[in-house]
Every structure is written in C-alpha cells, then in structure tokens.
N, C-alpha and C positions, 0 to 999 in steps of 0.2 A: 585478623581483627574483626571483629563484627562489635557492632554502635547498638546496645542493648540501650533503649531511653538515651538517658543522661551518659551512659558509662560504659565505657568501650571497654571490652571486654579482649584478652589476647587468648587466643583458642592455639596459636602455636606451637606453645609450648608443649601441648601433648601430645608425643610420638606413636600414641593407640589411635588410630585411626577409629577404631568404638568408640572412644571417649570422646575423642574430637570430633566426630558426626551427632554424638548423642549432648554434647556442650552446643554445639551449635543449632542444633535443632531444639532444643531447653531453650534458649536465647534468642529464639525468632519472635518475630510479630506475625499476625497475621492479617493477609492482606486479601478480601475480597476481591476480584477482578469482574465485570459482567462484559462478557464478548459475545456478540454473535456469530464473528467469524473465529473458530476455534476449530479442529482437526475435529472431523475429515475434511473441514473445509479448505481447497486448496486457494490457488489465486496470493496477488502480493499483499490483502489486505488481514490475512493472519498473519505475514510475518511478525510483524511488531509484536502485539501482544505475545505470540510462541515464546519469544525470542526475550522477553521482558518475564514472561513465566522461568523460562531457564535459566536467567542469571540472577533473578531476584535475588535470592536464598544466600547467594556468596556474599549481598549483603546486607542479612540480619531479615529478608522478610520473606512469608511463608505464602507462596500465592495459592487463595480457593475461587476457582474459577464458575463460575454460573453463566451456562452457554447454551441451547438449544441442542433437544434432542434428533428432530426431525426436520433439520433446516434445508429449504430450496438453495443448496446453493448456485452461484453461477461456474464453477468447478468444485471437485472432490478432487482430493489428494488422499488417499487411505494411509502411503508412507508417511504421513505426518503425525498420525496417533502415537510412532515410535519417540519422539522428540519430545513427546509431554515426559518430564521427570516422574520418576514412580512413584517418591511421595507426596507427586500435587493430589490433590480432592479435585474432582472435577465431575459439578453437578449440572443433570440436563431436565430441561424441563420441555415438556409439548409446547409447539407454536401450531396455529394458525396462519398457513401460508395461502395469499389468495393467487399464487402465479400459474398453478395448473389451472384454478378455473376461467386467468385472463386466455393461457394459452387455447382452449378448451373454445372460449368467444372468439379470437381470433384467426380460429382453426388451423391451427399450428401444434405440429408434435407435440408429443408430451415432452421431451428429451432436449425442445430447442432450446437456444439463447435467445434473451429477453433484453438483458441488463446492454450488450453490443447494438442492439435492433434500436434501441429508444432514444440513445444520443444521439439527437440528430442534429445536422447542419441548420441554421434559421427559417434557409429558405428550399428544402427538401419538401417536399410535398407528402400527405399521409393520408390516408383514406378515412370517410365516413367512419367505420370501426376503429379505426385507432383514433379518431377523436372522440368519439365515447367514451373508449377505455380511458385516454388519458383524462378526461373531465373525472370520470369515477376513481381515477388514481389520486388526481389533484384536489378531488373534496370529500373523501373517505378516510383516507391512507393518510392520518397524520400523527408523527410529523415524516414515515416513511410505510412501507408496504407491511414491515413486520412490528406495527402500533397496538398491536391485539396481545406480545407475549405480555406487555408490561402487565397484561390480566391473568395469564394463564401461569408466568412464572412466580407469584405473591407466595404458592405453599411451601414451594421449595426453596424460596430466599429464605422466609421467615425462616425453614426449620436450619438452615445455613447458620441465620444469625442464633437462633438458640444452644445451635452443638458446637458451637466454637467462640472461642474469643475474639471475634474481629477490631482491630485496631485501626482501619481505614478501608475505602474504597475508591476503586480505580475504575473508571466505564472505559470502552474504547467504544468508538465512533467513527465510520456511519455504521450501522443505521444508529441514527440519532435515538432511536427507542431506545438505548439501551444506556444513553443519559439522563432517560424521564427515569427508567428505572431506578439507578442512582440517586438521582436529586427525588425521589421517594423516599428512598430510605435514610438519605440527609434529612428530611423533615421526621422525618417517625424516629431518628436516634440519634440525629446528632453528630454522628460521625464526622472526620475528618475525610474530604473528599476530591479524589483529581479527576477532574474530565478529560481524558485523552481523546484527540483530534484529528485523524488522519487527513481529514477532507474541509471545507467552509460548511457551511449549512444553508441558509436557506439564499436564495437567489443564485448556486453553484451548479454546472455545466450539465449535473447531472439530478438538480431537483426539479418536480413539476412545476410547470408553469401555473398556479393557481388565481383563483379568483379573490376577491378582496375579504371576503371572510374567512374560508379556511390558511387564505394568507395570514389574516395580521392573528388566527390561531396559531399557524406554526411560529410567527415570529415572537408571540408572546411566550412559546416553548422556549425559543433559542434563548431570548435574553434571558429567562427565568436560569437556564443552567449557567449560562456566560455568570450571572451575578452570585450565585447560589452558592456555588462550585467554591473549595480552598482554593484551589491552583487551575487553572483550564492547559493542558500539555499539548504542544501542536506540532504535530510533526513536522513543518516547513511554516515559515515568516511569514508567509503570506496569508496562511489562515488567522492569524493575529491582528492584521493590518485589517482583513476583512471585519472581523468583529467588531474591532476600536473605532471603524468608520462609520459604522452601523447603530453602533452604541459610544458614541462620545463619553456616555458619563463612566463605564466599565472601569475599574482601577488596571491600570496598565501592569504594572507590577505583580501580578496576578497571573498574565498569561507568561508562560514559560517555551520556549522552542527548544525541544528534544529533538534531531533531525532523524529520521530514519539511518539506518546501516547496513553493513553486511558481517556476515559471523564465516571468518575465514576455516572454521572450524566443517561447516557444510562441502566446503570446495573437498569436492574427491581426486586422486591424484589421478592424472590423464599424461601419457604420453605424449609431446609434444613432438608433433613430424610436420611437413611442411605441406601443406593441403597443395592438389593438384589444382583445383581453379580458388582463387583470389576471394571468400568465404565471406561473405559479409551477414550477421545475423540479425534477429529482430526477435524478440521475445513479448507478451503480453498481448493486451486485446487492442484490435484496430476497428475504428466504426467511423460512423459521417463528421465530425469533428476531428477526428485520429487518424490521418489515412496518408499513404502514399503517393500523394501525387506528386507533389515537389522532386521528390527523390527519384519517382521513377522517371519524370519529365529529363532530370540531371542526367540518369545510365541510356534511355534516350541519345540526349544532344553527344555522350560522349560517344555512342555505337555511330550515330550516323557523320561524324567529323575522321572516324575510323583509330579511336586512340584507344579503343579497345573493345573486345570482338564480345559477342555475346558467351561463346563458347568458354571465353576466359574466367566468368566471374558465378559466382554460384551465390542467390540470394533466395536464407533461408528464413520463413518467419514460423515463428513456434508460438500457437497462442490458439485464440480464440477470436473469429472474422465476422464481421456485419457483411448485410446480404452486398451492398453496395462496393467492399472493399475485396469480397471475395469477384465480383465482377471486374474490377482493378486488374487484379488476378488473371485472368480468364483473356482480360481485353491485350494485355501487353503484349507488344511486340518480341520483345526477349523472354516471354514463357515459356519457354523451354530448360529459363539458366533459374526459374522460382520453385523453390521447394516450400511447401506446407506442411505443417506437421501439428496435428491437433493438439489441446492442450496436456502436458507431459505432468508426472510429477516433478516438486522442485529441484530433487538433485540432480533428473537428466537436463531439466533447463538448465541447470549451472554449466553441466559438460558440455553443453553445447555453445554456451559461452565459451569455453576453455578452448575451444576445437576451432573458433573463429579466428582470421584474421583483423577483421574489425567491426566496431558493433554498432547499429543502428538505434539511435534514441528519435522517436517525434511527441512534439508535445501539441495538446489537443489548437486547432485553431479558434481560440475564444479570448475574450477580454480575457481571461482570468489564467491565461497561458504565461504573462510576463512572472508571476509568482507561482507556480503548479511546481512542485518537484516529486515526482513519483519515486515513489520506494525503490524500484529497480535499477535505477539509476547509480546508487550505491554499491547492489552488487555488481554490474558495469565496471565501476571505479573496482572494487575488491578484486574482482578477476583481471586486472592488467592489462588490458586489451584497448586498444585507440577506440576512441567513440566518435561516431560521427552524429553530432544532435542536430534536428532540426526544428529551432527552438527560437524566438526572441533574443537579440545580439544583446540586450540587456535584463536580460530574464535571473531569476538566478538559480537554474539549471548551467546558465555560461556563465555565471560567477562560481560555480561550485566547479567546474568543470577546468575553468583556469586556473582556479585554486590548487588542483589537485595533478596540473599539466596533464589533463587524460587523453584531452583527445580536441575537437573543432567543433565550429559553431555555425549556423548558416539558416537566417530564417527561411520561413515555407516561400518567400518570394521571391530568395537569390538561387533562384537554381544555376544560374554559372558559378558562383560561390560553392554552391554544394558540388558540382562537378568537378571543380577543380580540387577540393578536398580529396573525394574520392581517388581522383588521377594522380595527386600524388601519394596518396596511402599504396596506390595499384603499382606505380612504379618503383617505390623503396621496399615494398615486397618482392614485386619478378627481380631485382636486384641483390634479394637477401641482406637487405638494413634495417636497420633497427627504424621502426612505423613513428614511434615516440619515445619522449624520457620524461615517465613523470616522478611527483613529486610522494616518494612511499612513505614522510614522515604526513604529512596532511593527509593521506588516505586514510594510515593507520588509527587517523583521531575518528573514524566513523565504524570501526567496530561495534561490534550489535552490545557485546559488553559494558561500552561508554555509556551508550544509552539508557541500560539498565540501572547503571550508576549514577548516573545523573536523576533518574525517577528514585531510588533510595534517600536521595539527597532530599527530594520536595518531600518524602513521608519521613523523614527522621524529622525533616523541622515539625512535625506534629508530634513526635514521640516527645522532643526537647519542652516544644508548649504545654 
C-alpha cells in the first residue's frame, strides 16, 4: 500500500513485478534531502540519513539527495556508495573546506584528525596556535566550518528544483549549514520542510566557544530554523528539551523524536565460537571528553585484587583516538591485553560487534551527557550482545538500555560499580551462561525501517494539507 496524497493506493495486487515497480514509482513524491554527510562519507553520522534514503520509497516517497562533492570528511567509507538504491538522484556540488588549511597552520599532516583533537576537556590546556585557530573558527565559521557550500551549492539546487517535481524538504544536521540551506529554499518556495537533528546546536559539546556577536549570529541562525521549519526531527529527546529551553516561545508540537536504529539487514552472518580471552569491544571516536579512564581504572582495581589476570581479557577499540586517549593507551598497565584497530568500514565494525563477548558504551563527560544518545548504541542493542555503558544512572542512554534488558549501567565515578559489572559478565562467561536476557520485542521497535516510517508519516501530513 503506498499513501499517494489523500488516497492509498494497493499496489499488491499486481503479481508483475514491472508493473508493481513501475505503479509505485508513478505514485511517489518526491523528496529533496540536503546532507553533508552522505557516501563516501563513513562514520555514524551518515547512518540516519543512508538509511531514511533506503526505506523511504516503501513508503510512497522518492529521495533526491544534495550532498558535497569533495567533503573533508572525518572518515571515508567507499563500501557505503553500494547502499545508495540505484534509482536515487544524487547530486554533488563543490565546497570550500578550510580544514587542510587549519591543518597546514597548525602543522599537522594533511591526513590527521581534527574533529577527536578539538573536544576537549574544560580544563585541558591548548597552545597559542590553537587559540587562534579556534578564535578564527569561532567568528568566521558560522554557523559551522562548512558555511560557504550554502554559496557554492545555489546552481545545483536551483537546477534540482527545476528537473523535478519536489514535494518537500528534509536537511539533516550537523553541520547546521545544511538547515540555512533548506530554510533558503523554504523562503524562495514555500516548500513543506523537516529539519533533521542528530545533534543540539549551539552551546553543544562540540560547538565553538564564541564571542558575543558571532554568538547571538549563530543563535539568531538556530532559532530562525527551529521556527521556520514544518516539523524540526530529532534524533534523541534531548535535542528537543535543548531548543524549548532556549526558545520558550518554539511550538512544542513541532518538534518530533525519531530515535536513531539499527537495520538488521547490515548484520553479516558470522560464526559464533567461543573466544579464547573474555572480548570486550569499543567502536567509535574517543577524545578529552570521551575517554577511558573510569573503565580502565575498574580492569585496574580488578587485575590488582587478582579476580582476573591481564592475559584473560582482550580489549578491543575500533575507531578513531585523540592524541590524549591514544596515550591512555600506551600508559596502561594491561597494554598488552588492548587491541587498536583504526577506523574500518561499517560492515567490519558490526562483525566485530558480533565476535564480542561484551560491549563497551561511554558517554562524553559533559552537562549534556544525562540526554546524548549516540546512534551506535542501537546497533549495540541490534547485535545482542550485553553492553556495559558508562553513562549517567539517569541518563537516557540507562533508560533505553533497561528498556531493552541489554546490558548495565555505571557512571564514570563508580568505578567498583563498573568493576563488578565487568566481574560478573567475566564469570558467566568462563562458566558458559548466558551474559543476559533481553527484551527482543522493545529492540525490534528500533529498526532503521520504523524510523523511515515514522519520517513518511510527518511528509504525508503535508501531502494530506
């Protein structure tokens, strides 16, 4: 059944797969999307959109993607181009990235990471040159580093919106440029328009600290989309909360919570055999905010009490390290039992999910940790595997997490909490028991196809109006 407007339409009844392909493509909408993060760009902040481009279509809408052609990203994924559906349109236009010429002043590779280096703790210490940079970050660069495509991509929207019928507009976000884009072309047409929101905006963990004028610049960005916007779509509740506190007058009703997921469809099938040392993994980026110490403190106090030998336990992280967390690394005492493995594409992260006996979740240390739910966290849940988060006891990464019975909870300052977690995850393994028993109907409600569903749902109420 695909919701053509007003009138659903049954496409089942045609046993020609021609005809039902060629009925349900007659019977789409079509929906602009503008992402920056789109294939090759690797990292969890293309999932969403990927994944909202692939299941649109089942219902009733046609995604054309407008995405950068020569993006700095902070990983490349090339397997990811396979996953674009072969009838999307997907246009790229030049950007203007100024990151080689930061790296360039602060005389660092061409090839390093940027985005891990620059979250830093409050009270970390940064040099002369990185307070430059970041001043010229923080009153150049607005409302984010990539503020210049909104200039360079205007020929190739236009000719977007002239060779096609577009019926609404979807941004994903951050970088926030790619909502001024949208709430552009809401003023110039009118369009029906959703802001998607993986992240908060301004005052969040990972925006410049600015001065009072390119501040209350960017903030007069934020509210313009917050109010502009049909629907604003936010990956987790907490982005919501942030807005409506910021902007009292906001219509509440407006902002929508589409939660991130996993698409069990990605999981490759892997052997399951019983790993020689006790596997604990860790996937994504660690930096001065995001870092190991709590946990490691915990495999620490459990090696030197003797409840379990270094030799035992093998702890792998797969991602992408700040200078500071790779020293983490280097400094431990059990460095022998830490494996590194630079950033993979997504299907071998899943495997290595799948090959784990339990999985390490940390959420950054900041105010804004008690609401943060990172996208990965769901594939965590999707793959079956006990999670050991170290998160806010009231965060709701641990409400989502009870929810779904996945696994334990232990903020960065209980480390005997955290140990004892560990110890007993270590012992119902050397025993061959079952680690946990969760809940597979509450998991199954976070499939990446719910959430494509639910985003149909906010664009048909514009087909219906």
């Amino acid at each position: 059944m695909v919701n053509s407007g007003n009138v659903p339409i049954n496409l089942s009844n045609s046993s020609n797969p021609f005809v039902y392909c060629t009925l349900l493509y007659l019977n789409m909408k079509n929906l602009l999307i503008i992402a920056y993060y789109f294939p090759p760009s690797g990292g969890p902040g293309v999932q969403r959109v990927l994944k909202h481009v692939k299941y649109l279509p089942e219902f009733g809408w046609n995604p054309i993607v407008l995405t950068v052609e020569n993006g700095n990203f902070p990983a490349r994924d090339e397997s990811l181009l396979k996953e674009i559906p072969d009838n999307c349109k997907v246009y790229r236009s030049r950007i203007f990235e100024p990151y080689d010429l930061y790296r360039m002043f602060m005389g660092k590779a061409k090839d390093s990471a940027i985005d891990v280096n620059v979250i830093r703790k409050d009270d970390q210490e940064i040099t002369i040159k990185e307070k430059v940079a970041e001043f010229i970050r923080s009153t150049f660069f607005i409302p984010d580093a990539r503020a210049y495509w909104r200039y360079s991509s205007k020929e190739v929207m236009e000719q977007i919106l002239m060779d096609h019928d577009i019926k609404a507009v979807y941004s994903s976000s951050p970088p926030y440029t790619c909502s001024i884009i949208a709430r552009n072309i809401k003023r110039k047409t009118n369009l029906p328009w959703i802001a998607g929101f993986r992240d908060p905006w301004t005052g969040f963990i990972s925006s410049p600290k600015r001065w009072f004028l390119p501040k209350a610049i960017d903030k007069a960005m934020e509210y313009s989309v917050f109010k502009e916007a049909d629907y604003v779509e936010c990956a987790w509740q907490g982005i919501i909360e942030d807005a409506l506190d910021k902007y009292p007058d906001l219509n509440r009703n407006r902002f929508i919570h589409v939660p991130n997921g996993f698409d069990s469809n990605d999981f490759p099938v892997v052997k399951q055999v019983k790993n020689e040392k006790f596997t604990i993994t860790y996937t994504g980026s660690l930096y001065g905010r995001r870092n190991p110490s709590s946990f490691f403190a915990a495999i620490e106090s459990l090696i030197s009490k003797n409840h379990l030998k270094a030799d035992d336990i093998l702890l792998r992280f797969v991602g992408r390290f700040g200078n500071e967390v790779e020293e983490m690394f280097e400094q431990a005492s059990f460095k022998s039992s830490i494996e590194t493995i630079s950033y993979v594409p997504h299907s071998k992260s899943i495997e290595y999910l799948l090959l784990s006996d339990c999985l390490l979740l940390i959420v950054d240390e900041s105010k804004e940790s008690k609401n943060i739910v990172p996208g990965k966290v769901y594939e965590y849940i999707g793959v079956r595997k006990p999670l050991l988060a170290i998160a806010p006891q009231d965060s709701d990464i641990a409400e989502l997490i009870r929810e779904t019975k996945s696994g334990y909870v232990a903020h960065q300052s209980e480390v005997i909490k955290t140990a004892d977690i560990l110890l007993g995850y270590y012992k119902k393994w050397k025993d061959n028991k079952s680690l946990i028993e969760q809940n597979d109907k509450e998991i199954n409600k976070y499939e990446r196809r719910n959430s494509a569903k639910r985003l149909s749902e906010l664009l048909n109420a514009f087909a219906k109006s």
